[in-house]
Structure formats: C-alpha cells, structure tokens
Gaussian input, Z-matrix of N, CA and C with variables (Angstrom, degrees):
# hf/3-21g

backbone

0 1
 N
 C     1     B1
 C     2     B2     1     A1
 N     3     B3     2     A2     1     D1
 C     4     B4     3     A3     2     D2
 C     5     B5     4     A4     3     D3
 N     6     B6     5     A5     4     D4
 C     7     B7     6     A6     5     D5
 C     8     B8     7     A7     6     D6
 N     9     B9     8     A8     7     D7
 C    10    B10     9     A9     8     D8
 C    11    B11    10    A10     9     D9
 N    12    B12    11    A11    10    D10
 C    13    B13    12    A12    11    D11
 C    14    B14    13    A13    12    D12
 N    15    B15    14    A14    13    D13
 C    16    B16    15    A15    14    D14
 C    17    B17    16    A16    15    D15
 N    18    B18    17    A17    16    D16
 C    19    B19    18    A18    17    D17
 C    20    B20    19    A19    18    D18
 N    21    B21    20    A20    19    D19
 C    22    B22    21    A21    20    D20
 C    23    B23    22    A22    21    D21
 N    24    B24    23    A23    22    D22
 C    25    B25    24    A24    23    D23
 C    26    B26    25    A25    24    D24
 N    27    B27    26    A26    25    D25
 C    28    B28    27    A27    26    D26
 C    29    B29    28    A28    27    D27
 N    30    B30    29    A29    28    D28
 C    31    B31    30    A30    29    D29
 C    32    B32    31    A31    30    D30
 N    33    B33    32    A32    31    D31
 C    34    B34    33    A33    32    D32
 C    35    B35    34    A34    33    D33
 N    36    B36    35    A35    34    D34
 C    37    B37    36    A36    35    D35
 C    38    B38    37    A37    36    D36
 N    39    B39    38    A38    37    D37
 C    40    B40    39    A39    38    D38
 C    41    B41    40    A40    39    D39
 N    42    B42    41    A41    40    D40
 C    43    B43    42    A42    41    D41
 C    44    B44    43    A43    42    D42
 N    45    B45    44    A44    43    D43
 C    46    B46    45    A45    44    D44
 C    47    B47    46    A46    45    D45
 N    48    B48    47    A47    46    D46
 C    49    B49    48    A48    47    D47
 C    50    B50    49    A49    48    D48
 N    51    B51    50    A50    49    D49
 C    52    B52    51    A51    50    D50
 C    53    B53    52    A52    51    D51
 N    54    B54    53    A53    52    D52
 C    55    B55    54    A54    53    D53
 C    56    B56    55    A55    54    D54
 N    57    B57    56    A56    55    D55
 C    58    B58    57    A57    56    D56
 C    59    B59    58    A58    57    D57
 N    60    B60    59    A59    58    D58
 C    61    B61    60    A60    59    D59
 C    62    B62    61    A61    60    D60
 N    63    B63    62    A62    61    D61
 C    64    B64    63    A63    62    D62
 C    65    B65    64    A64    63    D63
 N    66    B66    65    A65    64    D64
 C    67    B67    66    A66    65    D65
 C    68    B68    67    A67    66    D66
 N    69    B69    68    A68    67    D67
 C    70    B70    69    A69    68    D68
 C    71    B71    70    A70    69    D69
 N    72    B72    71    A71    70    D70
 C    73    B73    72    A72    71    D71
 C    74    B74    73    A73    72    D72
 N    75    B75    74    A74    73    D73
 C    76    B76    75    A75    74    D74
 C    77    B77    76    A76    75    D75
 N    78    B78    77    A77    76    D76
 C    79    B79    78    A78    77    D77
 C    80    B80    79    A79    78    D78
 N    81    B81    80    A80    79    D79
 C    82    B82    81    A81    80    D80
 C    83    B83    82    A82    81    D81
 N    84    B84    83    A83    82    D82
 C    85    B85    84    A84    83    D83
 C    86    B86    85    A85    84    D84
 N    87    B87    86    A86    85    D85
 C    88    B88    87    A87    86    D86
 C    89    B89    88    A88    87    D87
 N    90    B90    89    A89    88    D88
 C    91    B91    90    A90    89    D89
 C    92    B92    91    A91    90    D90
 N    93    B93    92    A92    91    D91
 C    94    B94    93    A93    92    D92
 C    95    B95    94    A94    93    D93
 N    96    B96    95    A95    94    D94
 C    97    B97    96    A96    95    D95
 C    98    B98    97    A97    96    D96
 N    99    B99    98    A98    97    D97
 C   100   B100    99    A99    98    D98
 C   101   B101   100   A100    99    D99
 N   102   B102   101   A101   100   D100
 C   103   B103   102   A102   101   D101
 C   104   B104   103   A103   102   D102
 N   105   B105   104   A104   103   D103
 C   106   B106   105   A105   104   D104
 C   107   B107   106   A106   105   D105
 N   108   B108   107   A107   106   D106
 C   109   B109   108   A108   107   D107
 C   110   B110   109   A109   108   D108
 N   111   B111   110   A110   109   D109
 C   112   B112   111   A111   110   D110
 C   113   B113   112   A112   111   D111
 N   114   B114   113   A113   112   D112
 C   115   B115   114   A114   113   D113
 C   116   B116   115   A115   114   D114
 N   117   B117   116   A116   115   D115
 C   118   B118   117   A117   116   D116
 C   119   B119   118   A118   117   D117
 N   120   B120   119   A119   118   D118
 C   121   B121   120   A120   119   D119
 C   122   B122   121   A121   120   D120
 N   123   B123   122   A122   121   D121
 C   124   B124   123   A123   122   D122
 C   125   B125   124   A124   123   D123
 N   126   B126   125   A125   124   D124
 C   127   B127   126   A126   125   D125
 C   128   B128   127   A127   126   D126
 N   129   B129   128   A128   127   D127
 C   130   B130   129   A129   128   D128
 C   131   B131   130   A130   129   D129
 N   132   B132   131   A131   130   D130
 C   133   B133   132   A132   131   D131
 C   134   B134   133   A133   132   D132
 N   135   B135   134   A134   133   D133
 C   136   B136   135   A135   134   D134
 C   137   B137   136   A136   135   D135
 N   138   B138   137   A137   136   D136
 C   139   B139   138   A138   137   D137
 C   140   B140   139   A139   138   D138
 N   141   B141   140   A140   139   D139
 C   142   B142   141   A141   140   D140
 C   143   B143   142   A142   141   D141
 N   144   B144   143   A143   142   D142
 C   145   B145   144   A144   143   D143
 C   146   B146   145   A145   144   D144
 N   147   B147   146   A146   145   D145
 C   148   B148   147   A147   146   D146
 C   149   B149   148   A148   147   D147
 N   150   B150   149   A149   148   D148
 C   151   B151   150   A150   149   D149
 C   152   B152   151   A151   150   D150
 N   153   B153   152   A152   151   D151
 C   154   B154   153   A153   152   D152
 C   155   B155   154   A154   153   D153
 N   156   B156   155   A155   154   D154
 C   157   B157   156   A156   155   D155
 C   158   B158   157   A157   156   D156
 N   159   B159   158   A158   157   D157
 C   160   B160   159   A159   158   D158
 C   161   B161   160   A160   159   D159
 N   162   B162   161   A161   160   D160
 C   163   B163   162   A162   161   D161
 C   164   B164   163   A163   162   D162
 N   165   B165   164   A164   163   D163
 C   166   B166   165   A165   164   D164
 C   167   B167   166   A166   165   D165
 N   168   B168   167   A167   166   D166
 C   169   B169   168   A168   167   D167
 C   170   B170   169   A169   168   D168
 N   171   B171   170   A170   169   D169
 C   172   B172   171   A171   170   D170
 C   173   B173   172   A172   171   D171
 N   174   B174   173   A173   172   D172
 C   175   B175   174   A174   173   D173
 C   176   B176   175   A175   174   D174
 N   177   B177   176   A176   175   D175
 C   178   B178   177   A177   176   D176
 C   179   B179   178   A178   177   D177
 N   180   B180   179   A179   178   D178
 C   181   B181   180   A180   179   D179
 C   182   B182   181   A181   180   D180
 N   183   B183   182   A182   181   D181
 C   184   B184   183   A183   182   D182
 C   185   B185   184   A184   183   D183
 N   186   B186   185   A185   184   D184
 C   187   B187   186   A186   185   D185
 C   188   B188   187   A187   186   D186
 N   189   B189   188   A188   187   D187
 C   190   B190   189   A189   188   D188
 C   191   B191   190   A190   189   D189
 N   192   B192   191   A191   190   D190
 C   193   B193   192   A192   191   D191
 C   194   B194   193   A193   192   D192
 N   195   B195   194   A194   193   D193
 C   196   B196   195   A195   194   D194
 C   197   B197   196   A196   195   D195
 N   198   B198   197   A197   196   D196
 C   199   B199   198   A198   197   D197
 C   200   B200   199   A199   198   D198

   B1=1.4465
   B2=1.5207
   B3=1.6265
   B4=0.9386
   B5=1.5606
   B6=1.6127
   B7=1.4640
   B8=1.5647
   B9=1.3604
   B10=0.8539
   B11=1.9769
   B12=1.2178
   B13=1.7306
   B14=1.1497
   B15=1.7593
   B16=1.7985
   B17=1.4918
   B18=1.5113
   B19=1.4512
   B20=1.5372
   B21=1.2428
   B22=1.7460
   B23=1.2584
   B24=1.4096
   B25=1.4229
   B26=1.1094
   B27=0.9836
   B28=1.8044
   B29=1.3443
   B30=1.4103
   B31=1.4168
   B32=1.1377
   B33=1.1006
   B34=1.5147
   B35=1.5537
   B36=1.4455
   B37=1.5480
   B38=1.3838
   B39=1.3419
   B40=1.3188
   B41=1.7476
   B42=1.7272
   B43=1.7231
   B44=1.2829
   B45=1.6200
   B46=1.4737
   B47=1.5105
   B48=1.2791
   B49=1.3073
   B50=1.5455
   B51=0.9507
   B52=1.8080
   B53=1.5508
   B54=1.5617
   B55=1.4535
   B56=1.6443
   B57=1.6460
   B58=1.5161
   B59=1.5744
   B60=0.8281
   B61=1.6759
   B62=1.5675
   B63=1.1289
   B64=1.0746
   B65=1.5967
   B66=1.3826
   B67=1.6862
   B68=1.6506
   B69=1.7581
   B70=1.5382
   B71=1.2774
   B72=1.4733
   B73=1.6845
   B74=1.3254
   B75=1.8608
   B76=0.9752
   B77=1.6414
   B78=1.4006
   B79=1.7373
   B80=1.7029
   B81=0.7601
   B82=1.8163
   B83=2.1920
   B84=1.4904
   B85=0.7718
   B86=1.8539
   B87=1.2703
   B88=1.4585
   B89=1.5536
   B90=1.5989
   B91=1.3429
   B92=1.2943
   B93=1.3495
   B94=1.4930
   B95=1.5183
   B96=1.2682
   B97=1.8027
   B98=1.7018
   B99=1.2452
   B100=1.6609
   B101=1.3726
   B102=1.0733
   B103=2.1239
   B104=2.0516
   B105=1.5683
   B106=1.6532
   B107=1.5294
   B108=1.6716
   B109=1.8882
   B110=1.5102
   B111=1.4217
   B112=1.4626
   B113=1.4756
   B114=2.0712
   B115=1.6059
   B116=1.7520
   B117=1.0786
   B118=1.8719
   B119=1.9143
   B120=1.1914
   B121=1.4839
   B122=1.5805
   B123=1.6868
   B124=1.0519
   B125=1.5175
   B126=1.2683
   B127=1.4892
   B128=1.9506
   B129=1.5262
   B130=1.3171
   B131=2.0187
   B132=1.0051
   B133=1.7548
   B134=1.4561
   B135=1.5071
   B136=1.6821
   B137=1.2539
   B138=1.2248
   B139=1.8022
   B140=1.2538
   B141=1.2831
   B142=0.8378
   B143=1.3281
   B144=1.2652
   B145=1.4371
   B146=1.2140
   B147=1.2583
   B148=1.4499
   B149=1.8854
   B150=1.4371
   B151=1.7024
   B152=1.3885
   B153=1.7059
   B154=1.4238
   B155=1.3811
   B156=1.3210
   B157=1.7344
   B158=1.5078
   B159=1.5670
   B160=1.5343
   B161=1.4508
   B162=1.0928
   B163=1.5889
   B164=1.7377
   B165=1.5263
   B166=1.4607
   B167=1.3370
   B168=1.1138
   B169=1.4446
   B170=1.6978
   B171=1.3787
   B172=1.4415
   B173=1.4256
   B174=1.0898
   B175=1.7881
   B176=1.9157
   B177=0.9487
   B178=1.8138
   B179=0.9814
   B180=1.4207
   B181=1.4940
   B182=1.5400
   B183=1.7644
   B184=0.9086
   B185=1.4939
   B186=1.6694
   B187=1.6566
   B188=1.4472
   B189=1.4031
   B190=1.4032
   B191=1.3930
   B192=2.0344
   B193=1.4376
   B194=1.3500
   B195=1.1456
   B196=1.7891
   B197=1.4630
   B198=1.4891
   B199=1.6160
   B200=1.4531
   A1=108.63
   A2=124.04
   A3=124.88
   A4=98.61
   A5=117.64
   A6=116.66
   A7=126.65
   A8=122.00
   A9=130.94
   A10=114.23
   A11=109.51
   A12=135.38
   A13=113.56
   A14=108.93
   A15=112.45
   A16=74.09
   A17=123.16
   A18=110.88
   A19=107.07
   A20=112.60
   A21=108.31
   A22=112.34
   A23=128.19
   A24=121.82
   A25=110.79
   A26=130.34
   A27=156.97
   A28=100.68
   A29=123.72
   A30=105.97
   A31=110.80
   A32=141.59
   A33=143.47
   A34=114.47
   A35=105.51
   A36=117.81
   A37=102.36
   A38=147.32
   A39=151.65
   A40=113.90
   A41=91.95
   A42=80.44
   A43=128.09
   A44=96.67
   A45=85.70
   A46=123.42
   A47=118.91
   A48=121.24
   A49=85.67
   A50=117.07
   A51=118.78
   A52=103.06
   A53=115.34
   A54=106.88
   A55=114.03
   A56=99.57
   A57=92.84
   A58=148.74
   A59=132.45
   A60=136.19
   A61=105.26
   A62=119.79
   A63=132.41
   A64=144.35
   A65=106.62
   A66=104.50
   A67=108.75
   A68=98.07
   A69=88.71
   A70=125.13
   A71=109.30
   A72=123.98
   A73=116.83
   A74=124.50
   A75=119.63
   A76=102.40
   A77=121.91
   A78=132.23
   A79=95.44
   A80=121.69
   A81=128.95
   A82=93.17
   A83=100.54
   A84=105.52
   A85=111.41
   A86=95.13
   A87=110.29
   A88=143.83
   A89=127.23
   A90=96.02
   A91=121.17
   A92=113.01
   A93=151.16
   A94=95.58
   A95=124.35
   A96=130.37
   A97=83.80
   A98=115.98
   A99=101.72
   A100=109.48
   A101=96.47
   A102=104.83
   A103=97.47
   A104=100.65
   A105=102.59
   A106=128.91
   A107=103.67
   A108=108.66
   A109=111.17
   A110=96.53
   A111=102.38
   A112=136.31
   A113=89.50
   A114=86.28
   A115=108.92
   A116=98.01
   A117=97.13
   A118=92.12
   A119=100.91
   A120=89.90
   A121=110.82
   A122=127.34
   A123=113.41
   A124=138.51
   A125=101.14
   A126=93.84
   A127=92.95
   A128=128.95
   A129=124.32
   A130=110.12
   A131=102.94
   A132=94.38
   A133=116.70
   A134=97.78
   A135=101.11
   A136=117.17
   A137=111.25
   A138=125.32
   A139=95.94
   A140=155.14
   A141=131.89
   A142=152.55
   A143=110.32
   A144=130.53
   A145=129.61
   A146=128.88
   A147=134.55
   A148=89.64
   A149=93.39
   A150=97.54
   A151=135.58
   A152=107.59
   A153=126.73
   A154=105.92
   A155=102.50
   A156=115.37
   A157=119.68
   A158=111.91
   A159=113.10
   A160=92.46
   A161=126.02
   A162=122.92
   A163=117.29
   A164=98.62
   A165=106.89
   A166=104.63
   A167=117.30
   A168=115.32
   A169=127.32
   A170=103.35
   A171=114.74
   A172=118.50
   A173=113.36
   A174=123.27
   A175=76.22
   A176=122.64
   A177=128.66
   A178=107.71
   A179=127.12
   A180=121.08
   A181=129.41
   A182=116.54
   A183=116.94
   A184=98.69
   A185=122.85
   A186=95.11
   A187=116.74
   A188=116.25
   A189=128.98
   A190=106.90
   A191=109.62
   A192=107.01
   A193=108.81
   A194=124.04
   A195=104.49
   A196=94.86
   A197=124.35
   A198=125.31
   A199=107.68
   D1=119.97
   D2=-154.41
   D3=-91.79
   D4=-44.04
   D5=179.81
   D6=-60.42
   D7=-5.64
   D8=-156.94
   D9=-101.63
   D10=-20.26
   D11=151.29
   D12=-88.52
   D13=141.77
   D14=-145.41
   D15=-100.24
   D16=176.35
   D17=156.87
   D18=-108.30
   D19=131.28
   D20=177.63
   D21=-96.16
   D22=37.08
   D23=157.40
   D24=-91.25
   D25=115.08
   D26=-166.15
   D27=-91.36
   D28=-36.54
   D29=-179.32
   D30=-110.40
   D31=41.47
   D32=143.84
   D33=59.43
   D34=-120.62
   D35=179.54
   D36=-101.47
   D37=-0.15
   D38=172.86
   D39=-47.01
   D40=119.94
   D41=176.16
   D42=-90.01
   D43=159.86
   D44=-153.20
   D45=-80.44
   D46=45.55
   D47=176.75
   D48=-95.89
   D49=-30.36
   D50=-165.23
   D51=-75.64
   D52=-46.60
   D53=-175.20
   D54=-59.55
   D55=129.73
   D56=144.85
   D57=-20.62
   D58=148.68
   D59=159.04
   D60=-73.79
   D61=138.16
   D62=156.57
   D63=-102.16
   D64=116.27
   D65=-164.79
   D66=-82.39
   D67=-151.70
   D68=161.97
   D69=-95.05
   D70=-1.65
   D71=-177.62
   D72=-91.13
   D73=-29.97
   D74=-156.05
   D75=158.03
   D76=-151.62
   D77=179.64
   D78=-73.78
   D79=147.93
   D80=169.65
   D81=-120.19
   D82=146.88
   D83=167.34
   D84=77.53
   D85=21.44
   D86=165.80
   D87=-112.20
   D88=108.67
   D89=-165.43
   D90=-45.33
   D91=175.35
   D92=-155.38
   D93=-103.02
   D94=142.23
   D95=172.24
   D96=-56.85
   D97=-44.04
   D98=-146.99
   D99=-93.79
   D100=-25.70
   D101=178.87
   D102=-66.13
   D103=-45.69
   D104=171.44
   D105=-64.00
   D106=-24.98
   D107=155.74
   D108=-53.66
   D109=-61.12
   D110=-175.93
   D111=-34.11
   D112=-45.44
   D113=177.99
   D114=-91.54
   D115=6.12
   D116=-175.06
   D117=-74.50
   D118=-37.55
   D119=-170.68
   D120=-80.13
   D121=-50.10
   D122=157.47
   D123=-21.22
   D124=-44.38
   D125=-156.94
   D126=-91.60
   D127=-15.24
   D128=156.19
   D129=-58.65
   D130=-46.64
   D131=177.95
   D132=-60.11
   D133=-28.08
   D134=-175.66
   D135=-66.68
   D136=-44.06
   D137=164.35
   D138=-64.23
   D139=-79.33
   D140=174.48
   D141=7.03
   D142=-73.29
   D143=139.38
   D144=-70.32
   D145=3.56
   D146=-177.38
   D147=-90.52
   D148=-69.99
   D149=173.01
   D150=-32.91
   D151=-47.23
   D152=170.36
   D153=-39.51
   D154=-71.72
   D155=-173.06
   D156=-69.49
   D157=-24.43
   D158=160.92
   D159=-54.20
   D160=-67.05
   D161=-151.15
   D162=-59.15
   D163=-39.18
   D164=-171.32
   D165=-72.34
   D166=-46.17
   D167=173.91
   D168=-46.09
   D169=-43.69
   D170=161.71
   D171=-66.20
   D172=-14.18
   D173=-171.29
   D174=-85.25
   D175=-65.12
   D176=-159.55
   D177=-64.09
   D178=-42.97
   D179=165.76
   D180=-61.82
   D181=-28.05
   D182=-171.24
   D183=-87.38
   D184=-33.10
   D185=178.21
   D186=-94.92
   D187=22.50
   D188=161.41
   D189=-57.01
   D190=-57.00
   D191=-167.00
   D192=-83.78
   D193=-6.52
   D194=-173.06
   D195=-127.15
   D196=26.43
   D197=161.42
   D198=-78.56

C-alpha cells in the first residue's frame, strides 16, 4: 500500500545547490529561531535610527535656510 508511507523528503524537486547540509541533528548551517529574533529586531532599530537622523537632519537643513 503505497498511500499509507508518509514521504520524508522535505525537499522535493529543489536543487541541490538550494538544499541544506545535513548533520546528525538536522540542517547545519542554518539560522537559529533566536539569532533570527535578534535580527528581526535589529534591523527595526536600524530604521529607526536611520529615520531619526533622516529627519533631524532635514529639521537642520531646513532652519539653516530660513535662519
């Protein structure tokens, strides 16, 4: 009975430059849930502050010209 065995190839038709490496635990060479929190939040502060200083800067330039 063929339906009755799951198939555990996870990567399908994917070539294999795309697949992972595989260790004895699992993918090697994959981020981490938590290293990927990390940068989700980084990269919001970065805009963050990217924006701030876009803005302030335009605040300095603009009462540069009409000071």
């Amino acid at each position: 009975m063929d339906g009755l065995n799951s198939n555990l190839n996870l990567n399908g038709d994917a070539s294999p430059t795309v697949i992972p490496g595989l260790g004895e635990w699992g993918p090697t060479s994959v981020p981490s849930t938590r290293s990927k929190k990390r940068m989700r939040w980084l990269i919001v502060l970065f805009f963050t502050l990217a924006l701030t200083a876009v803005t302030l800067f335009g605040w300095f330039i603009y009462t540069v010209l009409n000071g």
